[in-house]
C-alpha positions as CSV (number, residue, x, y, z in Angstrom):
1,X,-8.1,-1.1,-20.8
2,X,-6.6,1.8,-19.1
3,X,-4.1,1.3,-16.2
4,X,-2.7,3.9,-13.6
5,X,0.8,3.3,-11.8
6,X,2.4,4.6,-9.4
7,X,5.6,6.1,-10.9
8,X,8.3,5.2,-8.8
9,X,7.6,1.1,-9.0
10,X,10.9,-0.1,-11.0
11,X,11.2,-2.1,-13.5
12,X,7.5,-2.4,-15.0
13,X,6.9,-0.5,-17.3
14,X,8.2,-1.9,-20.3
15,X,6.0,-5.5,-19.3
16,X,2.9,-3.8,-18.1
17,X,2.6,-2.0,-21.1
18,X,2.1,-5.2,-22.9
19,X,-1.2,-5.0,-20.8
20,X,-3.2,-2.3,-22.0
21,X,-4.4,0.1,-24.2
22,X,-3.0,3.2,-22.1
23,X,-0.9,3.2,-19.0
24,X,-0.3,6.4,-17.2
25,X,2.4,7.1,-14.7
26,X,1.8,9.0,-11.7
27,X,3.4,9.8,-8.5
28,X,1.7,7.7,-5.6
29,X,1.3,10.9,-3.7
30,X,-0.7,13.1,-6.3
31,X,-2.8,10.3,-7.8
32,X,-6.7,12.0,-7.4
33,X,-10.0,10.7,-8.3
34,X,-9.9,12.5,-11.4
35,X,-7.1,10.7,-12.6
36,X,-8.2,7.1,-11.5
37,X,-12.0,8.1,-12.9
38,X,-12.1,6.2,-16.3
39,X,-9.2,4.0,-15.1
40,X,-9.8,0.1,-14.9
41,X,-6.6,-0.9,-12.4
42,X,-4.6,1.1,-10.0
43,X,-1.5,-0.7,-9.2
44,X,0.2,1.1,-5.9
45,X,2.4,2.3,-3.2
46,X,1.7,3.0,0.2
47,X,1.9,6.6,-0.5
48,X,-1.6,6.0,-2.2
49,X,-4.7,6.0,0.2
50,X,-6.9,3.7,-2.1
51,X,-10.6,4.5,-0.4
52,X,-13.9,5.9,-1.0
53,X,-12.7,9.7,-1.7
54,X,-10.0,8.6,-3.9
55,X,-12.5,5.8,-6.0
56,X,-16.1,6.5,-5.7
57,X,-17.6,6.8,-8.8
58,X,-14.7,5.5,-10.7
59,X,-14.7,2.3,-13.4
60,X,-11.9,1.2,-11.5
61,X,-11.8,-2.9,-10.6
62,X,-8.6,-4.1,-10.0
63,X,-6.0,-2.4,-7.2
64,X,-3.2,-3.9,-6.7
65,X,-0.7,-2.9,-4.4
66,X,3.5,-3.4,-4.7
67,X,3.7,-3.9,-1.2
68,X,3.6,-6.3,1.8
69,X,1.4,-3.9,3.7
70,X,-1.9,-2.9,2.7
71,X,-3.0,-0.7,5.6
72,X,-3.0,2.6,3.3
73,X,-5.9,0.6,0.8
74,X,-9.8,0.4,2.7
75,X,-10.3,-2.3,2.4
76,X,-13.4,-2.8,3.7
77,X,-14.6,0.1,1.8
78,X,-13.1,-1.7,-1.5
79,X,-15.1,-4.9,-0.4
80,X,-18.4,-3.4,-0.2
81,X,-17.3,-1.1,-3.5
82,X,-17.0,-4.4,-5.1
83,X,-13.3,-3.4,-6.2
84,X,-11.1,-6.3,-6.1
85,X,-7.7,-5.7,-4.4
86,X,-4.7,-7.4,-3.5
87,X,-1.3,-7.1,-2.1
88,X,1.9,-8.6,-2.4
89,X,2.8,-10.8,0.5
90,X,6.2,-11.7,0.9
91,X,7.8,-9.8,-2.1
92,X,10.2,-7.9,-0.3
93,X,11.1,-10.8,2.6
94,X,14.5,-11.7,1.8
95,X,15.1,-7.8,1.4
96,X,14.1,-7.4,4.8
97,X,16.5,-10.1,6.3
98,X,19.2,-8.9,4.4
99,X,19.3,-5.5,6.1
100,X,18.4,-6.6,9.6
101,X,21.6,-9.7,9.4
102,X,23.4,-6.9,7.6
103,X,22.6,-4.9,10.6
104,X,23.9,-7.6,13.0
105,X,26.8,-7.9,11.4
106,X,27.5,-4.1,12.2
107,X,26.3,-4.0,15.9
108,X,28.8,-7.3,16.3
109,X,31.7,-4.9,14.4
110,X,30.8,-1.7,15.5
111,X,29.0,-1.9,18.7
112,X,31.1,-5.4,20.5
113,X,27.7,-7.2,20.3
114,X,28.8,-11.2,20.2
115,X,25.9,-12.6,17.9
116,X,26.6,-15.7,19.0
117,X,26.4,-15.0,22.9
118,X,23.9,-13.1,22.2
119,X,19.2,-13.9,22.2
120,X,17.3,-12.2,19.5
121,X,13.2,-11.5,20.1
122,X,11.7,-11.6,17.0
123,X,8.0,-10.3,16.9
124,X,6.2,-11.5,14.2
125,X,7.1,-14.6,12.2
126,X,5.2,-14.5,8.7
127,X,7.2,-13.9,5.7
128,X,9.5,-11.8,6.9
129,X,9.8,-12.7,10.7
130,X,10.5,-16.5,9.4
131,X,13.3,-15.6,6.9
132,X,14.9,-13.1,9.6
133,X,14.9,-15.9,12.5
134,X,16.7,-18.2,9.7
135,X,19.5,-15.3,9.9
136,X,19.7,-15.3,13.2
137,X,20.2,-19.0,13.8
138,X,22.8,-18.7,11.0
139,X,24.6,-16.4,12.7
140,X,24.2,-18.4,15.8
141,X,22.4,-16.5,17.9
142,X,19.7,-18.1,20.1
143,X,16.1,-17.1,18.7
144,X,12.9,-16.6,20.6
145,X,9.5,-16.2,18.3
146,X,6.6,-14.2,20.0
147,X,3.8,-14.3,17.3
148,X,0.3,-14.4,18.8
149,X,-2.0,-15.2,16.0
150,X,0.4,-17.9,14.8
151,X,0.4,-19.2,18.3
152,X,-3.0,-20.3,18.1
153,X,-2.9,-21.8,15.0
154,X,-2.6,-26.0,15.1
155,X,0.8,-26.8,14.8
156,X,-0.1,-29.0,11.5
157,X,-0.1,-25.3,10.0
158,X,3.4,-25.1,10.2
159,X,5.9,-25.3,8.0
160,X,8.9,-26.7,9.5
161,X,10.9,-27.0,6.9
162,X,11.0,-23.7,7.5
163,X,11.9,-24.2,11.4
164,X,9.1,-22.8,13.3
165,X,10.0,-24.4,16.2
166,X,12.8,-22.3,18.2
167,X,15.1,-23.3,20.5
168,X,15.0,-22.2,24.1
169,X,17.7,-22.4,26.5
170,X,21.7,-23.3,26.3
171,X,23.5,-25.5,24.1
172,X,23.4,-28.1,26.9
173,X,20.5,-28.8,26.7
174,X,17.6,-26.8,24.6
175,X,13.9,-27.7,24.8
176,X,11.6,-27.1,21.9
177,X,8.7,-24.7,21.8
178,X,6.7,-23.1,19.2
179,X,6.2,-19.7,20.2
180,X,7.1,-17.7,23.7
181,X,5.0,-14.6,25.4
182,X,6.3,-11.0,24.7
183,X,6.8,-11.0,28.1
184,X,9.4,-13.5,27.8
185,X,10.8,-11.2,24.9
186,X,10.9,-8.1,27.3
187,X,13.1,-10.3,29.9
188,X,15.5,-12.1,28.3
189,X,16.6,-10.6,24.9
190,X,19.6,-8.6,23.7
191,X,18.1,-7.9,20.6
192,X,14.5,-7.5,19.8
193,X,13.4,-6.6,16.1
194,X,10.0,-6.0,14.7
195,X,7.9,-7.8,11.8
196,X,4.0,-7.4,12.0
197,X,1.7,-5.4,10.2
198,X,-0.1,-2.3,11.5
199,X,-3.5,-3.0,13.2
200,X,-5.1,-0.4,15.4
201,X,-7.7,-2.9,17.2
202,X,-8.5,-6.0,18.1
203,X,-6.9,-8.6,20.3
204,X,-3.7,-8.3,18.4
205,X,-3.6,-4.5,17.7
206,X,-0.1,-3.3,17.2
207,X,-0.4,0.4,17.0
208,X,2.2,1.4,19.7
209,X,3.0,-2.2,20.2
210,X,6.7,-0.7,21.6
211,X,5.4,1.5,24.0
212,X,6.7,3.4,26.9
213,X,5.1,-0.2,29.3
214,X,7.1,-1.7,26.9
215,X,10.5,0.0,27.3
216,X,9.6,-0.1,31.1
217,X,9.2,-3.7,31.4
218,X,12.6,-4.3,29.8
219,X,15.4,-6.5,32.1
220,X,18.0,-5.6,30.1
221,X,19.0,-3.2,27.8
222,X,18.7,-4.4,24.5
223,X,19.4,-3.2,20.6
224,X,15.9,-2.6,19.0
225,X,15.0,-3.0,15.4
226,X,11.7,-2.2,13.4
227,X,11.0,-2.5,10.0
228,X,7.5,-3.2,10.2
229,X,5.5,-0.2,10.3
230,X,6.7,3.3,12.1
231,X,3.6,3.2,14.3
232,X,4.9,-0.4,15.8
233,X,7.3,1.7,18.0
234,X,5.9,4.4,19.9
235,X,8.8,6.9,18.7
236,X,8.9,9.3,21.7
237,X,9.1,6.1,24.0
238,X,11.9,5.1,22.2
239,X,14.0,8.4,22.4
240,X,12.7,8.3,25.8
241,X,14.2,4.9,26.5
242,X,17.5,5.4,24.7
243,X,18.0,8.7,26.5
244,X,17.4,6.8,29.9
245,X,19.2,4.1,29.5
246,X,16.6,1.2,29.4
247,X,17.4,0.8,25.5
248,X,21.3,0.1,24.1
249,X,20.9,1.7,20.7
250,X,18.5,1.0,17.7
251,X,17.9,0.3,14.2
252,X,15.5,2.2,12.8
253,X,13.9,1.7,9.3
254,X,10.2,2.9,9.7
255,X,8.9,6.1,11.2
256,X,6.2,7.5,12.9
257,X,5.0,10.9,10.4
258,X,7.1,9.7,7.6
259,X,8.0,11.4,5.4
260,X,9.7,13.9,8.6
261,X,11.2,11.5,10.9
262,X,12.0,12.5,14.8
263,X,14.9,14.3,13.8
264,X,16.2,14.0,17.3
265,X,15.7,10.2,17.5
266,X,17.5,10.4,14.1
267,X,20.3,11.4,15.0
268,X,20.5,9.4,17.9
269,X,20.0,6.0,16.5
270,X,22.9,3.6,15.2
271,X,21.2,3.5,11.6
272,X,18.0,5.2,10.7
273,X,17.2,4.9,6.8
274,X,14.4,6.0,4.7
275,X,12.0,3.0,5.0
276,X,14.0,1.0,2.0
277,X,14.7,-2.3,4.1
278,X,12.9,-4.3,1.8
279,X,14.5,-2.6,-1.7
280,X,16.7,-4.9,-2.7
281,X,15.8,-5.0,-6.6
282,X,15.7,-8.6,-5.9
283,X,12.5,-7.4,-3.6
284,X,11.2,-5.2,-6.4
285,X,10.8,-7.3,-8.9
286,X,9.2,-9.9,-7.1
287,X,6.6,-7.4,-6.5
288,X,6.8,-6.6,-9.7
289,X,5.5,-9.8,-11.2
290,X,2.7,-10.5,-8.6
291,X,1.3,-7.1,-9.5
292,X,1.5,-9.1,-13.2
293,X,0.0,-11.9,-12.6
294,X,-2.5,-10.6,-10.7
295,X,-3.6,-8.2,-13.8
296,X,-3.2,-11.0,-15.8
297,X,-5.2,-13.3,-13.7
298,X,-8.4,-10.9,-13.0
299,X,-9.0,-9.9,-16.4
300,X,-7.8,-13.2,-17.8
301,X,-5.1,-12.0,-20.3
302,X,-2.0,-13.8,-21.9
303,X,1.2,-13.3,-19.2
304,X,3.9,-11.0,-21.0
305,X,6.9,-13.1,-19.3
306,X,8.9,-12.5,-15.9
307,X,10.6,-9.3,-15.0
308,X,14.6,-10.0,-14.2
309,X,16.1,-8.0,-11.7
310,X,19.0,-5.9,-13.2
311,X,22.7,-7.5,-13.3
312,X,25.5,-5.9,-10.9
313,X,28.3,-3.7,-12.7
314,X,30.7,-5.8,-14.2
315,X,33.2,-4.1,-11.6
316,X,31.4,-5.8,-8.7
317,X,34.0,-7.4,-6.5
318,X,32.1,-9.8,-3.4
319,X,34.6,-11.3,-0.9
320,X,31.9,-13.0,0.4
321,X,30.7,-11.3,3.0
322,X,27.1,-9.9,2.9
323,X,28.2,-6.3,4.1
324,X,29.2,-6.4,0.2
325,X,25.9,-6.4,-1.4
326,X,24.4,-4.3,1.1
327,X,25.8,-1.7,3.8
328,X,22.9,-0.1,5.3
329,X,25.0,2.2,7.4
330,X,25.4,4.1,3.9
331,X,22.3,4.7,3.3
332,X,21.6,6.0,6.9
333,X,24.5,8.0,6.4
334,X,22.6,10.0,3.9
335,X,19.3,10.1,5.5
336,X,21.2,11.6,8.6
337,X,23.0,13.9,6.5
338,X,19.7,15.6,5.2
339,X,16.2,13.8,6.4
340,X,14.1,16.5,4.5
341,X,15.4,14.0,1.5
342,X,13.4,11.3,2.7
343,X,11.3,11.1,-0.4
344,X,13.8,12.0,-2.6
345,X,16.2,8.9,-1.3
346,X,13.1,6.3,-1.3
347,X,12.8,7.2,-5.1
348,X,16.0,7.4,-6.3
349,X,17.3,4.1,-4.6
350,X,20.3,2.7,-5.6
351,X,20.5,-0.4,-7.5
352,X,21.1,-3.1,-5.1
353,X,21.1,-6.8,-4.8
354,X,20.5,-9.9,-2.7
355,X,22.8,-11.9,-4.2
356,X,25.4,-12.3,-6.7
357,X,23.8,-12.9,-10.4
């Protein structure tokens, strides 16, 4: 069996070698049909468009994708190929809340936002949306949940353990409801912070989902998050509404035409990084070993083992707060500093952890 991978996944290759009979490292970008011709798995990045030009005509039956996302495979072109695919939902979740509470915590120091006087918006409540709106209520802020295709799900699909149900109102007296409009998000949030994929039609298409309506319809002038997909958040709006006013300030992780970000709305923004929310190593190698059982799964073979995430220096000092594992202000520092190293910071990413251990 003869596997491809993307070169920059960490922490593989030693265990996915136990797989095969060759493995060959590529960078996502450059992989072409001719390399992927006699292959039998492709395992991914989104910098790989896995379609028809890419796979046609190739012994490829297995791709497998180190991501949350999967808008960069075709998959409807895979179905009918009769390629099996998958992704990896929820790898990088706890990543993701890291940097957005990280984030809080510096709007609260930096900017004189009071989290806990303060109502986040949170659109989109799967893996990541639900982990990110348990931040938020530990930092005591008062959460509303706009998620349309969970809305009309029957509430038996919940999990509440994991605390679907949000709180609306005052501390004097809160009523209970599963989910609230975005028009409700556009009135009464300080804070509003993106989680849904990327979907270009249907009823709950998201392409531009943060458009200039959007900015318009805002009552008050709220912090803005996304690190979803870049394409969420109509960029020019944004710079648009920043510039006029109608938005505080914004965190921005994802970008429309990445690699080259707006380099205006760059600069402009509290902390713009190189799409690397969810890279906690913590995030990395959960990816890591659902791209291995996946393999392992499809082609039936004998699991090598888990893949550990790499230990801290033994230097490491943690006072406790979360700003020590993770500052993302330093990594916006260096995107701001020189965004034609976009690229070059995604794949070089510092080692970096969720949690002490």
């Amino acid at each position: 069996m003869k596997i491809v991978v993307d070169d920059k996944i960490p922490y593989i290759r030693e265990t996915i070698c136990q797989l095969a009979d060759e493995v060959v490292f590529l960078s996502g970008a450059a992989i072409t049909a001719a390399d992927v011709k006699d292959a039998d798995v492709l395992v991914v990045r989104t910098r790989t468009r896995c379609n028809r030009q890419l796979l046609e005509g190739s012994k490829v039956k297995l791709v497998v994708t180190a991501t949350i996302g999967y808008d960069h495979l075709d998959t409807q072109w895979l179905d009918v190929a009769g390629i099996h695919w998958t992704n990896c939902p929820g790898c990088n979740s706890g990543s993701v809340a890291q940097y957005v509470e990280c984030s809080l915590l510096l709007l609260e120091q930096q900017k004189g936002l009071v989290l806990r006087q303060s109502t986040i918006g949170i659109v989109g409540c799967g893996h990541v949306g639900s982990k990110v709106k348990a931040v938020a209520e530990r930092l005591g802020m008062r959460v509303l949940v706009c998620d349309p295709p969970l809305a009309t799900l029957s509430p038996k699909f919940f999990d509440h353990s994991q605390s679907v149900a949000l709180r609306i109102g005052d501390d004097r007296g809160l009523n209970e409801r599963l989910f609230v409009s975005l028009d409700e998000i556009e009135r009464r949030c300080d804070v509003i912070t993106f989680h849904v994929p990327l979907t270009r039609e249907g009823q709950y298409a998201t392409w531009h989902l943060a458009d200039d309506d959007f900015f318009h319809r805002l009552s008050r002038v709220p912090y803005i998050i996304n690190t979803s997909r870049g394409e969420v958040v109509d960029n020019k709006a944004l710079l648009s509404a920043m510039e006029e006013r109608r938005v505080r300030d914004a965190i921005i992780d994802v970008w429309e035409d990445e690699p080259h970000p707006d380099s205006v709305l760059l600069e402009k923004v509290f902390i713009g990084t190189p799409h690397i929310a969810g890279y906690s190593a913590d995030g990395k190698v959960n990816a890591d070993n659902m791209v291995i059982d996946a393999i392992c799964q499809h082609f039936s073979l004998p699991h090598p083992g888990l893949i550990a995430p790499p230990k801290l220096p033994a230097d490491f000092t943690y006072s406790g707060s979360p700003l020590d594992l993770y500052n993302p202000m330093e990594d916006s520092k260096k995107l701001k500093a020189a965004s034609s190293r976009f690229e070059q910071l995604r794949n070089n990413y510092p080692l970096r952890r969720e949690k002490m251990g």
